[in-house]
FITI-399508 format. One record per residue: residue number from 1; residue in one letter; x, y, z of N, C-alpha, C, CB in turn. Coordinates in steps of 0.05 Angstrom, whole numbers. Glycine has a CB too. Layout:
N
  num  residu     n_u     n_v     n_w    ca_u    ca_v    ca_w     c_u     c_v     c_w    cb_u    cb_v    cb_w
  NUM       a       X       Y       Z       X       Y       Z       X       Y       Z       X       Y       Z
...
# end
This chain:
193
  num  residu     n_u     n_v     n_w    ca_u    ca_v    ca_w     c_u     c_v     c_w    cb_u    cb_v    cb_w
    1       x     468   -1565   -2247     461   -1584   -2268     435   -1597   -2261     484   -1605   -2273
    2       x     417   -1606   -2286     398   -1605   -2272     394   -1639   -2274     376   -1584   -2282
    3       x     373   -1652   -2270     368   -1678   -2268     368   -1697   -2300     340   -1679   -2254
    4       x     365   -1687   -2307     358   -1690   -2335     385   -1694   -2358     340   -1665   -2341
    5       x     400   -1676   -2345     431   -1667   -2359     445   -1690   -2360     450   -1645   -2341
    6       x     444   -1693   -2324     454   -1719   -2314     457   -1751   -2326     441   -1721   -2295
    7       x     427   -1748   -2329     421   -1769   -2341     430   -1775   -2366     399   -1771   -2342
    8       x     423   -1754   -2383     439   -1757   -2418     477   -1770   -2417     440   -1713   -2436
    9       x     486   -1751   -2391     513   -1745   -2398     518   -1779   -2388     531   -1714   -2380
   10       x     505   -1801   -2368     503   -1814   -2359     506   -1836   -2385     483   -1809   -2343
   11       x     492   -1833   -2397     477   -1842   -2428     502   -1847   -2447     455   -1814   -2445
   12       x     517   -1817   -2451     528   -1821   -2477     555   -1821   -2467     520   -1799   -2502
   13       x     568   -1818   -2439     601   -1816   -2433     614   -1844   -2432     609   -1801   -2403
   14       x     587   -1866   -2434     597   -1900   -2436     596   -1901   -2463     577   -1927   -2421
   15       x     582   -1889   -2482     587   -1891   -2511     608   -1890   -2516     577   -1877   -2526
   16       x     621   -1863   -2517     635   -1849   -2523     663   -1874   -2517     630   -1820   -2508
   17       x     665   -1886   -2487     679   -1898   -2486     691   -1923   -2500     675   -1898   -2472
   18       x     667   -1936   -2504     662   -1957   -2517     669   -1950   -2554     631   -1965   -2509
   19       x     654   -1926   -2556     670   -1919   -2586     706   -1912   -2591     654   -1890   -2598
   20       x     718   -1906   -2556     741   -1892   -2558     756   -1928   -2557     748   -1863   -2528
   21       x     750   -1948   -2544     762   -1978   -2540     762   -1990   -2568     744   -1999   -2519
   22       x     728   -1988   -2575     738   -1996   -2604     763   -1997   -2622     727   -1984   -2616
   23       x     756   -1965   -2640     769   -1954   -2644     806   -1964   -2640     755   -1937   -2633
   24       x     805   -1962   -2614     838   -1969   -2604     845   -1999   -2610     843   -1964   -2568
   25       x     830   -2023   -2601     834   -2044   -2609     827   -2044   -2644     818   -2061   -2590
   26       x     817   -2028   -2665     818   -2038   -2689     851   -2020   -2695     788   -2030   -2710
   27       x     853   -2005   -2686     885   -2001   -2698     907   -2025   -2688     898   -1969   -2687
   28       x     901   -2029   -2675     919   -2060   -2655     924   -2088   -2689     880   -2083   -2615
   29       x     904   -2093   -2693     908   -2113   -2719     884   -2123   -2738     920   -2141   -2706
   30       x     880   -2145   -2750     874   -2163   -2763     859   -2178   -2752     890   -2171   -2771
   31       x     861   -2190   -2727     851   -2217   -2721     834   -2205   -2695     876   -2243   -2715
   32       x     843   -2181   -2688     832   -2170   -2670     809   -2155   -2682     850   -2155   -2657
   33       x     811   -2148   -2710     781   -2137   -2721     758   -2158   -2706     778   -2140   -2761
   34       x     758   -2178   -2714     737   -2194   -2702     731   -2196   -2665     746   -2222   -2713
   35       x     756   -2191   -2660     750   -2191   -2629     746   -2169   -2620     770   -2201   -2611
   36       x     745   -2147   -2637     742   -2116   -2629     707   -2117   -2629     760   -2089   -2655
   37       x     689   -2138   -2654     664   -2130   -2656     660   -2146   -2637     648   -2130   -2681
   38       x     662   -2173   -2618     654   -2184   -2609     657   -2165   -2581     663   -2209   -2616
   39       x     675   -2154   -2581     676   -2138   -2550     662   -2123   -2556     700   -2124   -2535
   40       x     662   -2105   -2575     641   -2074   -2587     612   -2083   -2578     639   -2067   -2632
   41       x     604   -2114   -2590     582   -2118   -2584     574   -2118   -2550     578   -2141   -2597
   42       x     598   -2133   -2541     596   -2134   -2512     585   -2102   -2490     628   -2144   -2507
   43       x     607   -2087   -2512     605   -2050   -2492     570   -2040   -2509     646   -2015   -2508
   44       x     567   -2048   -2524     541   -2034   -2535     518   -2056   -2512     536   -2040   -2581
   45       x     521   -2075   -2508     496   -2089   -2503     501   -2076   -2476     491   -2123   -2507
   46       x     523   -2077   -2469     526   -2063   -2433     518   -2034   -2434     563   -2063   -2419
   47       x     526   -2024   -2456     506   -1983   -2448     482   -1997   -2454     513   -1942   -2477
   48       x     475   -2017   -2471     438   -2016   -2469     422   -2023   -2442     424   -2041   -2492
   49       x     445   -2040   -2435     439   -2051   -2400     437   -2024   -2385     469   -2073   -2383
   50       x     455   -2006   -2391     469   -1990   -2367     448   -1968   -2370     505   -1980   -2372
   51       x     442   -1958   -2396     424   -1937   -2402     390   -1947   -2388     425   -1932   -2440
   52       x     392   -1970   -2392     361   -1984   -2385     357   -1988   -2362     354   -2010   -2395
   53       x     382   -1987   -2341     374   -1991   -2310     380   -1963   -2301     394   -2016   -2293
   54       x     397   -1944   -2322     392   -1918   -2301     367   -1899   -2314     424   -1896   -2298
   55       x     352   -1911   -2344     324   -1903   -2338     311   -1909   -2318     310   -1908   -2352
   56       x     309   -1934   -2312     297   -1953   -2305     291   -1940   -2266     318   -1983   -2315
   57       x     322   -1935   -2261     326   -1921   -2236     322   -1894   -2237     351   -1925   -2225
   58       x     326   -1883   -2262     311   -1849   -2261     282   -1843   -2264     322   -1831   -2286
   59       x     273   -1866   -2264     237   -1861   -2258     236   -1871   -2237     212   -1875   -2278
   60       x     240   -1898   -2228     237   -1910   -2199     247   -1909   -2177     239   -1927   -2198
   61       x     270   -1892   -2177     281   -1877   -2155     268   -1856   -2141     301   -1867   -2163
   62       x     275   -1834   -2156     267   -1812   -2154     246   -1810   -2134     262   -1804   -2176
   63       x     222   -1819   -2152     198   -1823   -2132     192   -1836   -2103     184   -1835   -2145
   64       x     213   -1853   -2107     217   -1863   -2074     232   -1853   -2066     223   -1889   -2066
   65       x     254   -1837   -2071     271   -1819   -2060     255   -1802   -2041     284   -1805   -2080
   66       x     229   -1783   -2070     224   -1763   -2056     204   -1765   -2032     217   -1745   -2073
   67       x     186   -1796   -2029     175   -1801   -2015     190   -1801   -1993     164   -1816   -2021
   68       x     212   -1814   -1992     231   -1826   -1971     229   -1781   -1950     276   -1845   -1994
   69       x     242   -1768   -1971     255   -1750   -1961     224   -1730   -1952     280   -1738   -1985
   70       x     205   -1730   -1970     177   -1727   -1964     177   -1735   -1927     156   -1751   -1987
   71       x     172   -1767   -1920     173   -1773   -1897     189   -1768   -1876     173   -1789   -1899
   72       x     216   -1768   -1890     238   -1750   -1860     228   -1726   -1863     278   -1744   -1863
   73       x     220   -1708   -1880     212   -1672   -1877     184   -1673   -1862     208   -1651   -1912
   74       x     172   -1688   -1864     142   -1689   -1841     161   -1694   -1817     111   -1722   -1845
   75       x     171   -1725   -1810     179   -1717   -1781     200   -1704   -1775     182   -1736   -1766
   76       x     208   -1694   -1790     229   -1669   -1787     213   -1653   -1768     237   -1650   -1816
   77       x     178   -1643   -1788     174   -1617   -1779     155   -1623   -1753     162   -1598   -1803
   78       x     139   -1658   -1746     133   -1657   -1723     150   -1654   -1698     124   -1674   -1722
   79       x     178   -1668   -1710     189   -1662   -1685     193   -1639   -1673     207   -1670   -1682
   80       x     197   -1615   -1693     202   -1595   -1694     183   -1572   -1682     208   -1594   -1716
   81       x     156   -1585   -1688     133   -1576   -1672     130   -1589   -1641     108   -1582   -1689
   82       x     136   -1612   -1646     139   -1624   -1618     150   -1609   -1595     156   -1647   -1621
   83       x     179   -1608   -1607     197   -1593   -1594     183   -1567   -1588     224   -1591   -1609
   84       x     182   -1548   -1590     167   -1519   -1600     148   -1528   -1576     151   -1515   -1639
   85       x     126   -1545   -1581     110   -1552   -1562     125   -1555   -1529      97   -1578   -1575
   86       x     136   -1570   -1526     151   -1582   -1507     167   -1563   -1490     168   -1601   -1519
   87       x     185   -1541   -1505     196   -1513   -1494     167   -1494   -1485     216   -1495   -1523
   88       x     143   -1498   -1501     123   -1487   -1481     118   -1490   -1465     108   -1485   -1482
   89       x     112   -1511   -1456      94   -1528   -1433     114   -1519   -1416      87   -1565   -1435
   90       x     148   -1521   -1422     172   -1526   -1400     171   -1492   -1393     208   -1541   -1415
   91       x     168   -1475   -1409     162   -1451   -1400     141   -1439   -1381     160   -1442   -1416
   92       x     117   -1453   -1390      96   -1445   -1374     101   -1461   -1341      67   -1455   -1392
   93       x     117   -1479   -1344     121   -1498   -1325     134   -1479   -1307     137   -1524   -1333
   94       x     155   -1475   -1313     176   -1447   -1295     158   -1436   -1286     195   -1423   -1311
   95       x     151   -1417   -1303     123   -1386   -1303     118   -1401   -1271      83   -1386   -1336
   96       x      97   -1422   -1283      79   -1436   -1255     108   -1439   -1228      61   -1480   -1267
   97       x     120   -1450   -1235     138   -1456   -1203     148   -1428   -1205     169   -1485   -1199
   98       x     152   -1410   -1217     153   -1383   -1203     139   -1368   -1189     156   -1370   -1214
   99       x     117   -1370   -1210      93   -1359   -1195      79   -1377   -1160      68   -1361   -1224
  100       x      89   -1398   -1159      79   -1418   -1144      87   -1413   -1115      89   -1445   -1154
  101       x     116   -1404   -1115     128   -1387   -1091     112   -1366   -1089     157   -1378   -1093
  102       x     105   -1345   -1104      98   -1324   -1089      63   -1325   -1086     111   -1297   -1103
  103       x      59   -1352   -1094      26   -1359   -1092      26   -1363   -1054      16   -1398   -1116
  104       x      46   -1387   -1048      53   -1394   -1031      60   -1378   -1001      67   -1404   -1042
  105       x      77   -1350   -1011      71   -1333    -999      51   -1316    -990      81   -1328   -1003
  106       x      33   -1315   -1004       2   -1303   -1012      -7   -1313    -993     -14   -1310   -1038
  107       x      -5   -1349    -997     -24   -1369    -976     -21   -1360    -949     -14   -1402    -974
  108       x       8   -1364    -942      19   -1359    -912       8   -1333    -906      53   -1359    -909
  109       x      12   -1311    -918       7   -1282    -904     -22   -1282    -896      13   -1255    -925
  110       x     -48   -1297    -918     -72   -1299    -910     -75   -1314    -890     -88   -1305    -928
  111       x     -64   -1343    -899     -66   -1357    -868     -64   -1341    -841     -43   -1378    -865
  112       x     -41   -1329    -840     -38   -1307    -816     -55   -1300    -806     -30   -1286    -819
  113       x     -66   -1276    -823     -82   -1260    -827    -111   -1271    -819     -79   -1252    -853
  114       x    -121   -1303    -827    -143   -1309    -820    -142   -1316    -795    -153   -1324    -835
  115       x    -115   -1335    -781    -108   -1344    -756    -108   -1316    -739     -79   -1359    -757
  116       x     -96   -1298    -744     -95   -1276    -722    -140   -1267    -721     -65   -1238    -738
  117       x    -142   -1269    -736    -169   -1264    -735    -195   -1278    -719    -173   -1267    -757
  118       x    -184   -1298    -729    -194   -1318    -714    -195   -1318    -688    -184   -1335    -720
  119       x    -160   -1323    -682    -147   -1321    -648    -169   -1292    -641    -100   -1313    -644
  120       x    -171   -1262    -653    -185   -1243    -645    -212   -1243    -632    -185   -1231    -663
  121       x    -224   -1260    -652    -254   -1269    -650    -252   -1292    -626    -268   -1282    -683
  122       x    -235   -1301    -620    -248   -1328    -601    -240   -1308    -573    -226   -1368    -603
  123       x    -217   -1292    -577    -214   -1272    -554    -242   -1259    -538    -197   -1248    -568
  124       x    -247   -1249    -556    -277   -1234    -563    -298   -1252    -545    -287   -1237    -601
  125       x    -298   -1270    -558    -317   -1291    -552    -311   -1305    -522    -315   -1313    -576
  126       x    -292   -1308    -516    -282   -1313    -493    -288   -1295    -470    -258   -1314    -497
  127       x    -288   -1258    -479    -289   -1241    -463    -316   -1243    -456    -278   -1219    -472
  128       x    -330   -1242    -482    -361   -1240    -485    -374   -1268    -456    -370   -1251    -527
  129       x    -361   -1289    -458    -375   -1314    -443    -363   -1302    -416    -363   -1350    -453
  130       x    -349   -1290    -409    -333   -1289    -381    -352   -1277    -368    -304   -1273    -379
  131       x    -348   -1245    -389    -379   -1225    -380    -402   -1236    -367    -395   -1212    -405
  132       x    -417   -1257    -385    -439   -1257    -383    -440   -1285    -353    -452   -1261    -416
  133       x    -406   -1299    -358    -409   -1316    -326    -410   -1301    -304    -387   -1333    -317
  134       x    -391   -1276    -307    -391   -1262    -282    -426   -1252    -281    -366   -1233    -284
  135       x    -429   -1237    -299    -461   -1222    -302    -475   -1249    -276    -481   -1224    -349
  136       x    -482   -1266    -287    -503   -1294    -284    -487   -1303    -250    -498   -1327    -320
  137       x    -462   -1297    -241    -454   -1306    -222    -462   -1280    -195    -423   -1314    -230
  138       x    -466   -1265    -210    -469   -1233    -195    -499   -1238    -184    -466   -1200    -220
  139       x    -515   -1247    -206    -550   -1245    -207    -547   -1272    -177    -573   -1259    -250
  140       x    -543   -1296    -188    -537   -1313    -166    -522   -1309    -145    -529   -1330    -173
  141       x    -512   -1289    -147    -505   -1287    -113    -523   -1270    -102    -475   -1274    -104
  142       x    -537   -1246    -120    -547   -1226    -108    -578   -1246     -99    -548   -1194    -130
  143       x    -582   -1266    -108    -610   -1272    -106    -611   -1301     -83    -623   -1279    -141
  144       x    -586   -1310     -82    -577   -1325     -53    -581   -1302     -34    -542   -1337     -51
  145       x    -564   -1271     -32    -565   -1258     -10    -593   -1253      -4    -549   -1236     -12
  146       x    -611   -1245     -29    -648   -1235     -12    -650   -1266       3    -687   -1228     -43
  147       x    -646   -1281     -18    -660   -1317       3    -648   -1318      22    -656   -1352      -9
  148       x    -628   -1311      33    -606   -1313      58    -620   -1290      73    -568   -1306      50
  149       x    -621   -1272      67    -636   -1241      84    -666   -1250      89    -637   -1205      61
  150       x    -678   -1259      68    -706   -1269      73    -703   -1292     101    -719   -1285      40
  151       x    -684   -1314      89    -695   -1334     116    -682   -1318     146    -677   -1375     112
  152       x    -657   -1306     140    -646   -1297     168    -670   -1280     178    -615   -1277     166
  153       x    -693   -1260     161    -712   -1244     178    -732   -1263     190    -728   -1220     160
  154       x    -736   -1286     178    -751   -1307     187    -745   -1315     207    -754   -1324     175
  155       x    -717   -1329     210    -706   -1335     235    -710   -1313     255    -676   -1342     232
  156       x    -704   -1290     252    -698   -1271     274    -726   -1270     278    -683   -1242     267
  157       x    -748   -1263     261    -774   -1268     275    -793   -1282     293    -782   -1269     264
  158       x    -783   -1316     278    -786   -1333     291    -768   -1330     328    -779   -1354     271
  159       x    -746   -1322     320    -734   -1325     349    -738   -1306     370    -708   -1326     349
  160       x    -760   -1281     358    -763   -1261     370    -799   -1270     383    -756   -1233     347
  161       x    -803   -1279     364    -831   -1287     369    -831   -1316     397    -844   -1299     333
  162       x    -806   -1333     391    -798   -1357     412    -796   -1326     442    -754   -1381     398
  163       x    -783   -1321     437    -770   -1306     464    -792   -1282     464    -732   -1293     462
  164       x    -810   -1273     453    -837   -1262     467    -850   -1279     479    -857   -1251     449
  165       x    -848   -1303     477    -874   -1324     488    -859   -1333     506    -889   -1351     468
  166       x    -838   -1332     507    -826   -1345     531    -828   -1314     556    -787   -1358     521
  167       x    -824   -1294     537    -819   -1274     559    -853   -1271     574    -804   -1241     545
  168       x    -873   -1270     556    -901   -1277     566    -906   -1296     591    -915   -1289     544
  169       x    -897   -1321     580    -898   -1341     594    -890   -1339     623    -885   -1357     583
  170       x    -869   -1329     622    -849   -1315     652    -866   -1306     675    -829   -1285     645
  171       x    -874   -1281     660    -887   -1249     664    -927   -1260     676    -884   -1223     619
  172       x    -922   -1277     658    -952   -1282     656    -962   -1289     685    -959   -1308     634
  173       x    -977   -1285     701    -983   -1290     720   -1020   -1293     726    -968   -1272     732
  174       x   -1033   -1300     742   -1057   -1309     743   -1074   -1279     745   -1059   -1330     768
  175       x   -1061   -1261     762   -1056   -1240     768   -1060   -1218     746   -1033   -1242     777
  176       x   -1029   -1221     732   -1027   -1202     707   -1056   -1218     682    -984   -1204     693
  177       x   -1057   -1242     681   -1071   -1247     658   -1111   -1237     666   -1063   -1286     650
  178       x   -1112   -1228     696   -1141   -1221     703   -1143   -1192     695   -1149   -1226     736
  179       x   -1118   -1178     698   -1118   -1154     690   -1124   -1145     663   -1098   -1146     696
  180       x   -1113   -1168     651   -1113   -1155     620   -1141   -1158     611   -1091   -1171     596
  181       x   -1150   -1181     629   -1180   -1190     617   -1201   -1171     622   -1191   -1217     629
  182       x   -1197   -1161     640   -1219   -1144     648   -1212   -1110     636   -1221   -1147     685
  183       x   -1178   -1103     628   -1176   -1081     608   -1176   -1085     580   -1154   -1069     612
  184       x   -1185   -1112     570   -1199   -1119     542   -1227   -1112     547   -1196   -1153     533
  185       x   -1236   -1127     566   -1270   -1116     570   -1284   -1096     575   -1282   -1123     583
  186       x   -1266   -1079     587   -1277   -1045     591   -1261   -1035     561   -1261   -1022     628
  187       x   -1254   -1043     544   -1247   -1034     521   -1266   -1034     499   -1227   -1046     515
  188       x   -1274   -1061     500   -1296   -1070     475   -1328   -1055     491   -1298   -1115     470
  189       x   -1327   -1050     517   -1349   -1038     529   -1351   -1006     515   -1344   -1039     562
  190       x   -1333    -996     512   -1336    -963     507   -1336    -973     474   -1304    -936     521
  191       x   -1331    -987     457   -1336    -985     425   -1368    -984     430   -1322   -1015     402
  192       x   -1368    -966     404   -1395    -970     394   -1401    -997     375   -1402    -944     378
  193       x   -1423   -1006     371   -1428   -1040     353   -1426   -1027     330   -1461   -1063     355
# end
């Protein structure tokens, strides 16, 4: 039924009534004729009331009705997008803490991976400095031993050279030192100048 129907049947089923009361109170009597128009008047001025406030409410309703129901169907449908929205984010949210563990695992295995590398390279580096202490400890010893061989030939020279002069000194006699002088001088005698 449609809006409109309503309204008529609204309209004329208090008539109808008001013509069916009549009616019943004029078969009743005489004295009641008069009280039948005075009520008749009463039910007619009341459908003019009754017809005039549900025009009155079938134009001025409606329209705020549909505003009213207008406004719940918007936030009907924000919420509805809201929601919609909200199951995304909560999805992508999961996704991410799913994905977040095996990000996590990712981390650790590289971490490893860079730590064992690392530990490799300082190994390396460690071996590399040892080398080059031993290398530099080798050169310094080998170059203490010439300075050690150098001064010991010194010493031995020097002490060989002490104990020639001493053995001279001994040996040396007034005697032996006339001999030598005079087989220096028949020496430089036979050179030619």
């Amino acid at each position: 039924m449609s809006h409109k129907v309503r309204i008529y049947l609204a309209m004329i089923l208090p008539a109808l009534l008001l013509l069916i009361a009549a009616s019943a109170r004029a078969a009743e009597g005489g004295n009641a004729a008069e009280e039948s128009i005075g009520v008749t008047f009463k039910w007619i001025h009341f459908v003019i009331i009754a017809v005039l406030a549900i025009w009155v409410f079938g134009k001025l309703l409606p329209p705020a009705f549909k505003k009213k129901a207008d406004l719940i169907s918007d936030a009907i449908g924000k919420a509805t997008a809201a929601k919609v929205e909200a199951e995304r984010q909560l999805h992508e949210a999961a996704v991410k803490l799913a994905s977040l563990e095996q990000e996590v695992a990712a981390f650790r295995v590289m971490a490893q991976k860079d730590a064992a590398a690392e530990l490799q390279r300082l190994r390396n580096m460690t071996r590399t400095d040892a080398e080059k202490i031993a290398a530099a400890s080798k050169a310094e010893i080998a170059a203490a031993e010439r300075a050690a061989r150098l001064e010991l030939k010194g010493l031995a020279a020097t002490l060989a050279v002490d104990k020639a002069e001493s053995l001279v000194a001994q040996q040396m006699t007034p005697a032996v030192q006339d001999s030598l002088i005079n087989n220096f001088m028949q020496s430089l005698q036979g050179r030619p100048n």
